[in-house]
LOBALUM-967096 format. One line per 10 residues: number of its first residue (from 1); their letters; for each residue z, x, y of N, C-alpha, C, CB. Coordinates in nm, 4 decimals, decimal comma, always signed. Last residue first. Glycine has a CB too. Layout:
NUM	A	Z X Y Z X Y Z X Y Z X Y  ...
***
This chain:
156	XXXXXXXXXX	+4,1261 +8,6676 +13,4751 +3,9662 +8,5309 +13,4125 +3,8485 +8,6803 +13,4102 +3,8828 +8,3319 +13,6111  +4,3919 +8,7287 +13,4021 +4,3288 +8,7361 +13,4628 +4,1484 +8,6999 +13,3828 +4,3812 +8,8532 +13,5195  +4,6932 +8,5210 +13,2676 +4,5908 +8,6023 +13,2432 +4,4858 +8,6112 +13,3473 +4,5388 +8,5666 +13,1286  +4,9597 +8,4114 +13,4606 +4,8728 +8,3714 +13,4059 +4,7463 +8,4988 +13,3614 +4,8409 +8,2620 +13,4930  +5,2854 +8,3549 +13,6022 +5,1980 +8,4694 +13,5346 +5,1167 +8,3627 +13,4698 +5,2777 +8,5931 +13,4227  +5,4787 +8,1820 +13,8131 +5,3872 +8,2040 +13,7092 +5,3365 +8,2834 +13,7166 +5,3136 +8,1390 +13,6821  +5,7804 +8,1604 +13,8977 +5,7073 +8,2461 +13,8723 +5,5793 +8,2244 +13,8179 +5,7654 +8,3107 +13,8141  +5,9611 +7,8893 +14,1041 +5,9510 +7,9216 +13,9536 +5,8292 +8,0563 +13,9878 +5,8866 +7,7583 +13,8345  +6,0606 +7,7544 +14,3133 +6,1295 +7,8573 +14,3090 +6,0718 +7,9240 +14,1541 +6,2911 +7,8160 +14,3291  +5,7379 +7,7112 +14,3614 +5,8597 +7,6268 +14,4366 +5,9476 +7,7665 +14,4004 +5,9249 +7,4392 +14,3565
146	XXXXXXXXXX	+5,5408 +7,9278 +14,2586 +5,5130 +7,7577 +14,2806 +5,6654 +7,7245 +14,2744 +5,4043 +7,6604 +14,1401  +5,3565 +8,2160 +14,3178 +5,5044 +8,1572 +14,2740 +5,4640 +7,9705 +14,3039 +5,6680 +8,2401 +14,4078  +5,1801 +8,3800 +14,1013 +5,1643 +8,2894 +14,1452 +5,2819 +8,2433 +14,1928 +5,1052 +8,2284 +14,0781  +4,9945 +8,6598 +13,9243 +5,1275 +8,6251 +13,9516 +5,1045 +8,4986 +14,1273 +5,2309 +8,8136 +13,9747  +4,7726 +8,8184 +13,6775 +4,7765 +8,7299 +13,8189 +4,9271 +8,6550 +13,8394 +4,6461 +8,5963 +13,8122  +4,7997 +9,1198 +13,5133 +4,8310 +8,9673 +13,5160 +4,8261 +8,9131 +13,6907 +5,0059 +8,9421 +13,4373  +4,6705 +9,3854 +13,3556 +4,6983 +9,3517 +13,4844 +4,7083 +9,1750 +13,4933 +4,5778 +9,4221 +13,5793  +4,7443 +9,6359 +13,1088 +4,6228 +9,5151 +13,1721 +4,7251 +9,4454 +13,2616 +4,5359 +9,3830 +13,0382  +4,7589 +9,9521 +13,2390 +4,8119 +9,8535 +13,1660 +4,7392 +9,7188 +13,2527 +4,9885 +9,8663 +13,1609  +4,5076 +10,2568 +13,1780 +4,6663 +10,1604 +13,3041 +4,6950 +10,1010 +13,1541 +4,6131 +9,9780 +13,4955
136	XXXXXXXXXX	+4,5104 +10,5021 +12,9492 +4,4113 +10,3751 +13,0068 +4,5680 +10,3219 +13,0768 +4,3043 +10,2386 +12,8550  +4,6380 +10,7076 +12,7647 +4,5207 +10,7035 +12,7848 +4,4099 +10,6125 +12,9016 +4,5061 +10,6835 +12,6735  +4,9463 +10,8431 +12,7764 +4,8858 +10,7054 +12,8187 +4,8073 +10,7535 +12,8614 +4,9400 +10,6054 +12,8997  +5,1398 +11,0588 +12,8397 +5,0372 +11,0509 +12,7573 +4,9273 +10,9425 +12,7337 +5,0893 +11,0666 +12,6635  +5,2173 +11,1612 +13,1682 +5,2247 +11,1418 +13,0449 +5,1092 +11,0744 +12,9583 +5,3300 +11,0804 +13,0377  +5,1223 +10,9713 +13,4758 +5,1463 +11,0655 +13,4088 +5,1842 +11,0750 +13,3060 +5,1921 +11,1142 +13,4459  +4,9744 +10,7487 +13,5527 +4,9820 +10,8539 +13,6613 +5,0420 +10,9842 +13,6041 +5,0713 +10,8026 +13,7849  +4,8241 +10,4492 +13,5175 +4,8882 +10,5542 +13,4917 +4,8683 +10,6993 +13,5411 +4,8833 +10,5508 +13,3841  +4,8071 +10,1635 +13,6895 +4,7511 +10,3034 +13,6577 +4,8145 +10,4073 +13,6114 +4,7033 +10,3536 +13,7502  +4,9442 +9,9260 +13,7933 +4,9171 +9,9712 +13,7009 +4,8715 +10,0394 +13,6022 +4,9157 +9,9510 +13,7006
126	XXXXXXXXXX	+5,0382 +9,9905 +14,0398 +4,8997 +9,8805 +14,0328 +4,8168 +9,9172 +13,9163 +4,7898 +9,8887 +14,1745  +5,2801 +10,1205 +14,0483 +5,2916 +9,9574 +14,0332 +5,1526 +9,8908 +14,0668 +5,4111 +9,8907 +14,1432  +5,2147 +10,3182 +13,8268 +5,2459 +10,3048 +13,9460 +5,2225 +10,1730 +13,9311 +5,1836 +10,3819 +14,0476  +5,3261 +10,4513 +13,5239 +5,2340 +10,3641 +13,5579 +5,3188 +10,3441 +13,6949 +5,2014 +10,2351 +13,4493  +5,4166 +10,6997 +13,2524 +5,4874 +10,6822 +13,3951 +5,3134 +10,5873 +13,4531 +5,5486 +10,8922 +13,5017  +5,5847 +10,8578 +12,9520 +5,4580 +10,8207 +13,0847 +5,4967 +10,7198 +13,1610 +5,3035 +10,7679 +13,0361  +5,7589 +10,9066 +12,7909 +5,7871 +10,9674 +12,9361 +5,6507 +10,9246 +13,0068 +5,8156 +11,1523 +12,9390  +5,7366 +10,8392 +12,5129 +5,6864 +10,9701 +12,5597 +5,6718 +11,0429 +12,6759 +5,5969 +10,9751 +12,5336  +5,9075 +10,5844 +12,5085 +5,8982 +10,6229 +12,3763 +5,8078 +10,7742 +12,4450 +5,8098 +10,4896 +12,2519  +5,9289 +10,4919 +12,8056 +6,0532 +10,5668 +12,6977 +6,0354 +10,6372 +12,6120 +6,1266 +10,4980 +12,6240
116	XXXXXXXXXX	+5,7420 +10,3872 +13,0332 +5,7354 +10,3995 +12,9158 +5,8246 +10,5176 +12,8256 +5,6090 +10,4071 +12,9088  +5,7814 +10,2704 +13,3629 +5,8075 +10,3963 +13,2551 +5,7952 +10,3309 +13,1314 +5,9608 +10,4766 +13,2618  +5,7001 +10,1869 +13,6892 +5,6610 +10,1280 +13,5005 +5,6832 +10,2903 +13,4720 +5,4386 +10,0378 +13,4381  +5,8464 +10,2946 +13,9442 +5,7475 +10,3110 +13,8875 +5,7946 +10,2401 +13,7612 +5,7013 +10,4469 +13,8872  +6,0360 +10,3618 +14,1652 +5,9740 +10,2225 +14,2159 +5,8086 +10,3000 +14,1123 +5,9669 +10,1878 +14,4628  +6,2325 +10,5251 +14,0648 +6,0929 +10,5867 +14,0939 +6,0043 +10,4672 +14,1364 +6,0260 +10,6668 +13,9583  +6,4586 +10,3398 +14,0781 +6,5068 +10,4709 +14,1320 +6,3294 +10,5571 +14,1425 +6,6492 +10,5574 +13,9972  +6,3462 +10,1394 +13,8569 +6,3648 +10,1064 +14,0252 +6,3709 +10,2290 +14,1388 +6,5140 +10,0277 +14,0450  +6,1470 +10,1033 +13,6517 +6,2727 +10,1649 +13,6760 +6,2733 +10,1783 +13,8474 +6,2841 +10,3182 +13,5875  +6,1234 +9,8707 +13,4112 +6,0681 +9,9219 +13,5040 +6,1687 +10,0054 +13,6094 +5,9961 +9,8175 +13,5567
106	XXXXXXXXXX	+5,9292 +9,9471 +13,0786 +6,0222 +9,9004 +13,1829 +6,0138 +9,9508 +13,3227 +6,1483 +9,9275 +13,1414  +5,7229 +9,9091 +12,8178 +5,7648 +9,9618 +12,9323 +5,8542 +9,8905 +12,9904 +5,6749 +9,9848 +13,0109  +5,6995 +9,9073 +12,4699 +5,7762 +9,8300 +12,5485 +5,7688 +9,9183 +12,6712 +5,9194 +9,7966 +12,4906  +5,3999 +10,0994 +12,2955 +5,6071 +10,0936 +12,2865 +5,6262 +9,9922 +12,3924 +5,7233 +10,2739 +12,3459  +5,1633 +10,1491 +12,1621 +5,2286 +10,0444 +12,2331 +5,4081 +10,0183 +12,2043 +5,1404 +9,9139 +12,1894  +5,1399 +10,4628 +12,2651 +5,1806 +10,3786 +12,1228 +5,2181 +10,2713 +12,1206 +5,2714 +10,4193 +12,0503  +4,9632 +10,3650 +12,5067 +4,9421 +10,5133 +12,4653 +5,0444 +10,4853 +12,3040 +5,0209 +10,6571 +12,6140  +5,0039 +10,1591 +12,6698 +4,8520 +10,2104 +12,6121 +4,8214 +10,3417 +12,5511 +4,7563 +10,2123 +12,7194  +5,2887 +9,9726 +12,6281 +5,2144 +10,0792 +12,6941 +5,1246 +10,1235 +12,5808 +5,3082 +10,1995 +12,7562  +5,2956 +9,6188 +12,7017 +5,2522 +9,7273 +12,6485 +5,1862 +9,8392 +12,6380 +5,2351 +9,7105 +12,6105
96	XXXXXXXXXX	+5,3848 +9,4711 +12,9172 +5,4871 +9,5413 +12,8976 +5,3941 +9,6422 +12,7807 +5,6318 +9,4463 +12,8515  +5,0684 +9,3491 +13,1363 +5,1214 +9,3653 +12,9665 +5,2413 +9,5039 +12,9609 +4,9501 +9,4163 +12,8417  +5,2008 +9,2754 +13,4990 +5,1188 +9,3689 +13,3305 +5,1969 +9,3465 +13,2838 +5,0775 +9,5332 +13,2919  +5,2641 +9,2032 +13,7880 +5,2580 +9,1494 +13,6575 +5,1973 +9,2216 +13,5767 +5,2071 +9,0366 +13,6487  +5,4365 +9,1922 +14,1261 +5,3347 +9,2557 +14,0234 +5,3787 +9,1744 +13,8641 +5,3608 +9,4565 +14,0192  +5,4746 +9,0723 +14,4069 +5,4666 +9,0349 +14,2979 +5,3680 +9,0829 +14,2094 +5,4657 +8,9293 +14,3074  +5,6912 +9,1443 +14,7028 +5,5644 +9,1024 +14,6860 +5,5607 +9,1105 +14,4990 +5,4479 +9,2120 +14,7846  +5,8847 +9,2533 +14,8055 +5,8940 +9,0986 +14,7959 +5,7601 +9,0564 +14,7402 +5,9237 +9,0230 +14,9436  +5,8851 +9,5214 +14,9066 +5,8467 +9,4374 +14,9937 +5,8487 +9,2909 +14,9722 +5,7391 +9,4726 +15,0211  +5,9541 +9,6629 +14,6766 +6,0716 +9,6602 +14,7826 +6,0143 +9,5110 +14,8936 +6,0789 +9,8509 +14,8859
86	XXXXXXXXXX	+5,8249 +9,3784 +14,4027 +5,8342 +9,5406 +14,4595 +5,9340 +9,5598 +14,6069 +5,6525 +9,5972 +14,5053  +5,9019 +9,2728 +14,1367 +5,9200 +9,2323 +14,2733 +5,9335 +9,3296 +14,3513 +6,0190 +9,1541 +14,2953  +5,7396 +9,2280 +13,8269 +5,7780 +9,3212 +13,9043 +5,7734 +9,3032 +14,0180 +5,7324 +9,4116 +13,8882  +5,7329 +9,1814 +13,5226 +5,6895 +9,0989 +13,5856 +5,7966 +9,2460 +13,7446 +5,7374 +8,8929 +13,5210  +5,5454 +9,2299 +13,1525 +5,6536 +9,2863 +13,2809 +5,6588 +9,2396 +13,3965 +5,6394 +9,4126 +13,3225  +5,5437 +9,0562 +12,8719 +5,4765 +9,1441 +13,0124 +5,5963 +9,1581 +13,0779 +5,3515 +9,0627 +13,1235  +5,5081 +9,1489 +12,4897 +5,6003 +9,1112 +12,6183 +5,4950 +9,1045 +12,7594 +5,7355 +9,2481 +12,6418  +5,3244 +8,8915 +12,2861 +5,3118 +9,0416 +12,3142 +5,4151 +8,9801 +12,4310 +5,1364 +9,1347 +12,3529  +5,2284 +8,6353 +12,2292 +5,3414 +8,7123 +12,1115 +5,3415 +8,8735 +12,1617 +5,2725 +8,7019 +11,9115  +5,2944 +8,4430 +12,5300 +5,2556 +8,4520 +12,4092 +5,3290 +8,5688 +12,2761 +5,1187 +8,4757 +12,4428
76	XXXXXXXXXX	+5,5133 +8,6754 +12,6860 +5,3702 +8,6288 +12,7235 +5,2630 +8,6177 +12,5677 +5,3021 +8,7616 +12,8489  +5,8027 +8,6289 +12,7931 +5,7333 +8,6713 +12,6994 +5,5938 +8,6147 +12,7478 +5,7882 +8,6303 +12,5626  +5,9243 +8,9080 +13,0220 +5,9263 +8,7944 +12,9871 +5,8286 +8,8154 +12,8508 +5,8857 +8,6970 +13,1055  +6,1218 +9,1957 +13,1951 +6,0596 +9,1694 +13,0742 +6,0204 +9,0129 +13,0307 +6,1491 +9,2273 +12,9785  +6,1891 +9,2599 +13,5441 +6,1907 +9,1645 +13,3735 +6,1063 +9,1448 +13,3386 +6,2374 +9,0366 +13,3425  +6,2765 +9,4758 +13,8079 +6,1820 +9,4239 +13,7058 +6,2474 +9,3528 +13,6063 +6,1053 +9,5266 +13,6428  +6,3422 +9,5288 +14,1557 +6,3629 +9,5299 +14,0291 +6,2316 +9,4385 +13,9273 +6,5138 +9,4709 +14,0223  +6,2731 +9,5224 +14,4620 +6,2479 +9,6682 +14,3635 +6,3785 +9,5992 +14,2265 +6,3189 +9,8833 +14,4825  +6,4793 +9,1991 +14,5170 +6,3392 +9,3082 +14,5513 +6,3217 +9,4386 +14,4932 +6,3321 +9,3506 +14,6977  +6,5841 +9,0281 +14,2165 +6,5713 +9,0674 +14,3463 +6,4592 +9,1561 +14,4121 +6,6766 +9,1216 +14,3654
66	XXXXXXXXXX	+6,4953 +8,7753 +14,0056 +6,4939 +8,8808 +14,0251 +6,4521 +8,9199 +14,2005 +6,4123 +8,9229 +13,9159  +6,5974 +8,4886 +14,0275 +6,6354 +8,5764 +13,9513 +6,6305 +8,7171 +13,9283 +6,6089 +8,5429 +13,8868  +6,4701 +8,3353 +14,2245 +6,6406 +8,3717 +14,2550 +6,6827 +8,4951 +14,1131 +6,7665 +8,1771 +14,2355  +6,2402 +8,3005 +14,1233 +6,2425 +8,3840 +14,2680 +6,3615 +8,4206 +14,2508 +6,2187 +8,3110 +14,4169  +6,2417 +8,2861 +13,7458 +6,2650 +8,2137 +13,9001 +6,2843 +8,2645 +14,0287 +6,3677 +8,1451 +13,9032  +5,9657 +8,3667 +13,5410 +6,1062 +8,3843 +13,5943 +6,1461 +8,2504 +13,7001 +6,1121 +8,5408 +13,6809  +5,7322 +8,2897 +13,3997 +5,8008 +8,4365 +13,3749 +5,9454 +8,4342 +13,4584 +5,6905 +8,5754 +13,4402  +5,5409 +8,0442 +13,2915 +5,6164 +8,0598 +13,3989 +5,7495 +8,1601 +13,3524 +5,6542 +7,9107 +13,4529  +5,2243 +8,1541 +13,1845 +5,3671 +8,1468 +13,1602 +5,4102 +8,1208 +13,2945 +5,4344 +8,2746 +13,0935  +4,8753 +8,0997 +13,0947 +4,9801 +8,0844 +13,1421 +5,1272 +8,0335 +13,1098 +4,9431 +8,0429 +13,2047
56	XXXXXXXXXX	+4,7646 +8,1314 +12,8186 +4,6739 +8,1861 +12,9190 +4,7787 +8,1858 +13,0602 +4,5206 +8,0814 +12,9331  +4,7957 +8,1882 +12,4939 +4,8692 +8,1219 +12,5996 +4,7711 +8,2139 +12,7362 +5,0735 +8,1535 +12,5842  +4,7519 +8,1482 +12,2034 +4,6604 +8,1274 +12,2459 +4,6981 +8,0775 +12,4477 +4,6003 +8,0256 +12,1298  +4,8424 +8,3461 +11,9973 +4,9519 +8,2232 +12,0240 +4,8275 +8,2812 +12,1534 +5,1831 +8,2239 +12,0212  +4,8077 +8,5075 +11,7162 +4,8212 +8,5209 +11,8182 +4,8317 +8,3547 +11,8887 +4,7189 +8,6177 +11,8518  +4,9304 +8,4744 +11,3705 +4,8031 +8,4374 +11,4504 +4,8801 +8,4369 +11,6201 +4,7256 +8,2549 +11,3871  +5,0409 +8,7649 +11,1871 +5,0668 +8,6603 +11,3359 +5,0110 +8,6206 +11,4212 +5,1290 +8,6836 +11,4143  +5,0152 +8,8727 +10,8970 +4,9659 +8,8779 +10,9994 +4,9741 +8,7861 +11,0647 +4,8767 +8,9067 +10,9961  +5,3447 +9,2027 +10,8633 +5,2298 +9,0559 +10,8396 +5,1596 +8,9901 +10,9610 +5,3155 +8,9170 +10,7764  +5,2359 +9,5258 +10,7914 +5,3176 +9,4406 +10,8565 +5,2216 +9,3018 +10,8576 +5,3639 +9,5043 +11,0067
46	XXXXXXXXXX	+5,3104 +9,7044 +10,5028 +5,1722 +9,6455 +10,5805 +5,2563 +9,5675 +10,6427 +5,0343 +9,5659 +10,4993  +5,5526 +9,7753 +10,3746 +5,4945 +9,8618 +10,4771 +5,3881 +9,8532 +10,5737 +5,4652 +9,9465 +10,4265  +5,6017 +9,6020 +10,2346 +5,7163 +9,6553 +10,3367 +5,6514 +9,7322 +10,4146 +5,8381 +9,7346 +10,2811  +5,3733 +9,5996 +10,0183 +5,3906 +9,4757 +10,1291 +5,4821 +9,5238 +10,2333 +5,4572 +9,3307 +10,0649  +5,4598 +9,8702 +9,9314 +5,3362 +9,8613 +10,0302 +5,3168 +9,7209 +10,0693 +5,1976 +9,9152 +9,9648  +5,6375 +9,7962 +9,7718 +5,6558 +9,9030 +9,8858 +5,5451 +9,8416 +9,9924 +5,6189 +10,0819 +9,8306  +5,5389 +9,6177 +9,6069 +5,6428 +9,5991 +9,6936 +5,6899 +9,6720 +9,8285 +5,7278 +9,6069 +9,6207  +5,3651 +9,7624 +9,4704 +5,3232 +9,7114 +9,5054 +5,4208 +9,6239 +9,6398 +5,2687 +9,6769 +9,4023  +5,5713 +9,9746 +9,3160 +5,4696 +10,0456 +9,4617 +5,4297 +9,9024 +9,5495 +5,2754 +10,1452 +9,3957  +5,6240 +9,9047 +9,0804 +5,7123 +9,9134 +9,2320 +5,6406 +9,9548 +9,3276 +5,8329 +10,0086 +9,2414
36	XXXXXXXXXX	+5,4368 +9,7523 +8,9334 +5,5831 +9,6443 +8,9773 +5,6560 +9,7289 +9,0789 +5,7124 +9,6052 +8,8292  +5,3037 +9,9349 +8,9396 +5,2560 +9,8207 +8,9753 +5,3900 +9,7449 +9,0382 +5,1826 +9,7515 +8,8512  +5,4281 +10,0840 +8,7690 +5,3522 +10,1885 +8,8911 +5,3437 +10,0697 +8,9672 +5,1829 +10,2845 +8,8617  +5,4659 +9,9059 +8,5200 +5,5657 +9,9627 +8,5363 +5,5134 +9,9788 +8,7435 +5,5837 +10,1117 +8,4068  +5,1755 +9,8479 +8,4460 +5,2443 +9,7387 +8,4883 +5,3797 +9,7800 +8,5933 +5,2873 +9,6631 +8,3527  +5,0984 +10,1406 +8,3909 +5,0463 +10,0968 +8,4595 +5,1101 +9,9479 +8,5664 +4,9500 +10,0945 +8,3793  +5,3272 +10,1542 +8,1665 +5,2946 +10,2504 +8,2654 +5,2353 +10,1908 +8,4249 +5,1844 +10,3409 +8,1907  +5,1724 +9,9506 +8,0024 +5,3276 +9,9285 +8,0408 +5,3419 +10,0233 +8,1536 +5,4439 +9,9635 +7,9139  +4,9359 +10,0951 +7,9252 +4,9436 +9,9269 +7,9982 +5,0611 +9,9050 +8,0451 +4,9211 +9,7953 +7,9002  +4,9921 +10,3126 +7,7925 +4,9479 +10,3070 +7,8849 +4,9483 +10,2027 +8,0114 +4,8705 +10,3273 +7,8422
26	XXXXXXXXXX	+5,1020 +10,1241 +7,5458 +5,2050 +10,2549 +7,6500 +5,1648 +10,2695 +7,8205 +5,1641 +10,4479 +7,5776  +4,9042 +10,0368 +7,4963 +5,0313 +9,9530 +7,4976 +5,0870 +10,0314 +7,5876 +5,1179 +9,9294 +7,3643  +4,7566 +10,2680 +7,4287 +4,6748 +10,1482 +7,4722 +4,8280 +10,0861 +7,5353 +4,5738 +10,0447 +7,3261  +4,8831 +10,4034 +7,2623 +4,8361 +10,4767 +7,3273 +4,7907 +10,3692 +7,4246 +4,7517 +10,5670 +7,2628  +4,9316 +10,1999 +7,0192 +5,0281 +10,2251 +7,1105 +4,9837 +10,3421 +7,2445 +5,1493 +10,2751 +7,0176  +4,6318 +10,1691 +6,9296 +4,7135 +10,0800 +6,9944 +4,8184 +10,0639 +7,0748 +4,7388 +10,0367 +6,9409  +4,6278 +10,4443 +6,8419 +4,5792 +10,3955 +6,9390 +4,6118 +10,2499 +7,0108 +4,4720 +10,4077 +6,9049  +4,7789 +10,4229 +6,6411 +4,7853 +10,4996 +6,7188 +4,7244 +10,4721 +6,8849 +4,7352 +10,5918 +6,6469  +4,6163 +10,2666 +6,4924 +4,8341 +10,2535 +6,5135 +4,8385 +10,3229 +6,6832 +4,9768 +10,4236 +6,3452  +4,4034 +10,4207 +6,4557 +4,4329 +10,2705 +6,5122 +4,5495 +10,2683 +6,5795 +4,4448 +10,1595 +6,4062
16	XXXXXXXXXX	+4,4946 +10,5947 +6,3293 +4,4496 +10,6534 +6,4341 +4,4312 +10,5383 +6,5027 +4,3402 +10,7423 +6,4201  +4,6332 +10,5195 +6,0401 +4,6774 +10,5845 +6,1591 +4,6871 +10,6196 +6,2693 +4,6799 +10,6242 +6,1618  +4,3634 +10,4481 +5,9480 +4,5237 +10,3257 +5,9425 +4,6015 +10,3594 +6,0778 +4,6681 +10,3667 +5,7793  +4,2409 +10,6224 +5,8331 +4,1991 +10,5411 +5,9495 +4,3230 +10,4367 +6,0177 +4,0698 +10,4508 +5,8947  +4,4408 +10,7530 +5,6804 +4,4476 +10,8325 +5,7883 +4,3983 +10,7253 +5,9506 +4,3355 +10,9730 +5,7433  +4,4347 +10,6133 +5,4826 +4,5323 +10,5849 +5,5173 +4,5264 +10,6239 +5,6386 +4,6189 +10,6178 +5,4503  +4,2018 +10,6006 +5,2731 +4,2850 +10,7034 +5,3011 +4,4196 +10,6758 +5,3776 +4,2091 +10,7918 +5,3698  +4,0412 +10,3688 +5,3463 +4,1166 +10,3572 +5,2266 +4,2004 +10,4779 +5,2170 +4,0294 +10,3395 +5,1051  +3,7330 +10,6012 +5,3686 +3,7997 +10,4616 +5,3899 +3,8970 +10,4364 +5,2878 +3,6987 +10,3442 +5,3878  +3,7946 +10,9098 +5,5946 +3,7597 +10,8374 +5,4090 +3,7921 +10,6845 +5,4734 +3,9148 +10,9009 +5,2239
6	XXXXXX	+3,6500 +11,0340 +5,8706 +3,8017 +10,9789 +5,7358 +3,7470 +10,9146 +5,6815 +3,9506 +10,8914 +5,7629  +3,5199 +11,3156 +6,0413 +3,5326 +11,1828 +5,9607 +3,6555 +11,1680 +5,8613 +3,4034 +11,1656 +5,8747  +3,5913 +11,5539 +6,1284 +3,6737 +11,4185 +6,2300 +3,6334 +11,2981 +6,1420 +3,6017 +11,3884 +6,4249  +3,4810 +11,7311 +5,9767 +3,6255 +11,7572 +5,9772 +3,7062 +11,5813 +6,0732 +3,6489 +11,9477 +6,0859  +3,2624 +11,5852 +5,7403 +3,2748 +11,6232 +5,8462 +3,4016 +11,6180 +5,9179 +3,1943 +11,5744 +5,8960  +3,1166 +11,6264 +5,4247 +3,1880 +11,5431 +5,5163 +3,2374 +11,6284 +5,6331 +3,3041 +11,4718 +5,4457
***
């Protein structure tokens, strides 16, 4: 007989079952255990998904609301844009999202330039970027005024 065979009726086969069952059980609880918390983590951590909102035109402000060299943030569908009345009165529009981590731009009047906060890059008001880390401008919106209201609309 052979040192890993067991007799039948020894008791030993009795054992290695037992055994294995709880080797089996243990394991499965382990597994359930790794399960019940990670799996939570990692919904907190995948962000959910937000069918995009199918908007081709906004009305972004009112003439009386923003003066000459300043900027606002409006919404445009589920992403921001930036809407921008340069010294001359005239009317810029881009996606507020900068192309380098899409962080929020603003617009800062004292460099009559789009800054981006989160790494210091910097977009001239025909939306090109001109310095810092931003790979590509910012997409560019058609701006319309109709009585005292703003529209922004996507470019065709």
């Amino acid at each position: 007989m052979r040192s890993w065979e067991v007799k039948v009726g020894s008791g030993v086969a009795d054992d290695l079952s037992r055994r294995r069952l709880l080797d089996v059980l243990l394991s499965g609880g382990l597994v359930a255990f790794l399960g019940a918390v990670f799996y939570p983590v990692a919904r907190y951590l995948t962000p959910p998904k937000v069918a995009e909102i199918a908007t081709s035109t906004v009305v972004a402000a009112k003439v009386s609301e923003i003066k000459p060299n300043a900027g606002k943030i409006f919404r445009f569908g589920s992403k921001p844009g930036i809407l921008v009345r340069l010294p001359s009165g005239e009317w810029r529009a881009f996606s507020a999202v900068c192309t380098h981590l899409q962080c929020t731009v603003q617009y800062r009047s004292d460099l009559e330039q789009i800054w981006c906060p989160c790494h210091n890059g910097h977009f001239d008001l025909s939306g090109k970027n001109v310095s810092g880390p931003p790979p590509a401008p910012l997409e560019p919106y058609d701006v319309n005024v109709k009585g005292d209201e703003v529209v922004v609309s996507r470019r065709a």
